[in-house]
C-alpha positions in Angstrom: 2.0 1.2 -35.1 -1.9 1.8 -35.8 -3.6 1.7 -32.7 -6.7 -0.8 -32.1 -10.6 0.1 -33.0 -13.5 -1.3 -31.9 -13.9 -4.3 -33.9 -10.5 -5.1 -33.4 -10.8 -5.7 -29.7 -14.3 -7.6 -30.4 -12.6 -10.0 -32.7 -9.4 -10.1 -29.9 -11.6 -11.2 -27.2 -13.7 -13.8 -29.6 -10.3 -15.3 -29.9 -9.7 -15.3 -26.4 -12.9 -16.8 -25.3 -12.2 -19.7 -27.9 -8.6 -20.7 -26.8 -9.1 -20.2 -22.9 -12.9 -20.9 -22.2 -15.0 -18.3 -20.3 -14.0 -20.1 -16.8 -10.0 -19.8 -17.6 -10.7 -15.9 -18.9 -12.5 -15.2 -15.9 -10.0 -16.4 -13.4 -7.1 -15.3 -15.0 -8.8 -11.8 -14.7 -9.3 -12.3 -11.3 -5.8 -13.2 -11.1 -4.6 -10.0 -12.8 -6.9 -8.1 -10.6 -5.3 -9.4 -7.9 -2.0 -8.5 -8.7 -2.6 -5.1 -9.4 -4.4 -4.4 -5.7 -1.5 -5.9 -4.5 1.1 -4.1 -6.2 -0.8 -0.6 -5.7 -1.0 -1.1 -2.0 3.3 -2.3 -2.1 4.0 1.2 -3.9 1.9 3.3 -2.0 3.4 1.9 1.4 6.9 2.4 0.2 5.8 5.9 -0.9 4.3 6.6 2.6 7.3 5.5 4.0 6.0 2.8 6.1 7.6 -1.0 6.1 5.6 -3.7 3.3 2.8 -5.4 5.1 4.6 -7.9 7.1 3.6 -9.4 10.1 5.9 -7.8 12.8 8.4 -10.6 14.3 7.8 -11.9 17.4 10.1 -11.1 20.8 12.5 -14.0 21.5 11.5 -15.5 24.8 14.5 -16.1 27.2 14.8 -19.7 27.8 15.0 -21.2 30.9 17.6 -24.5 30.8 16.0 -27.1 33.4 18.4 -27.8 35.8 18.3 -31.6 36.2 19.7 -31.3 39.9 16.8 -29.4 41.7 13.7 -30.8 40.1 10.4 -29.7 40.8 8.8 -29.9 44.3 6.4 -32.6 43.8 7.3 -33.6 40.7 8.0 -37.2 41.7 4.4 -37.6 43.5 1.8 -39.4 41.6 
């Protein structure tokens, strides 16, 4: 497979810009961008070792069941 010159690409990205517009180009290289970062930064964690970049979970809190026979003291004053 011959491999692409100069002009090539010029007459690649002419084509481009008419389909897509220049807005749509640029976002969908801003897009792309995007998802290389992201991926770079998912291998290079899981190289290191270290877990993806999640939010560690919370600690469940014990919860305390309201016993409806001892109420609150002063509960029932206004």
């Amino acid at each position: 497979m011959p491999s692409l010159g100069g002009w090539e690409w010029v007459i690649l990205a002419l084509i481009a810009l008419l389909l897509f517009g220049g807005s749509r180009l640029a976002g969908i290289g801003k897009n792309t961008g995007r998802a290389i970062r992201e991926f770079k930064e998912e291998t290079s964690s899981l190289r290191s070792g270290a877990s993806p970049s999640e939010p560690p979970a919370a600690p469940a809190q014990p919860s305390q069941p309201a016993s409806p026979a001892s109420p609150e003291p002063g509960a029932d004053k206004p």
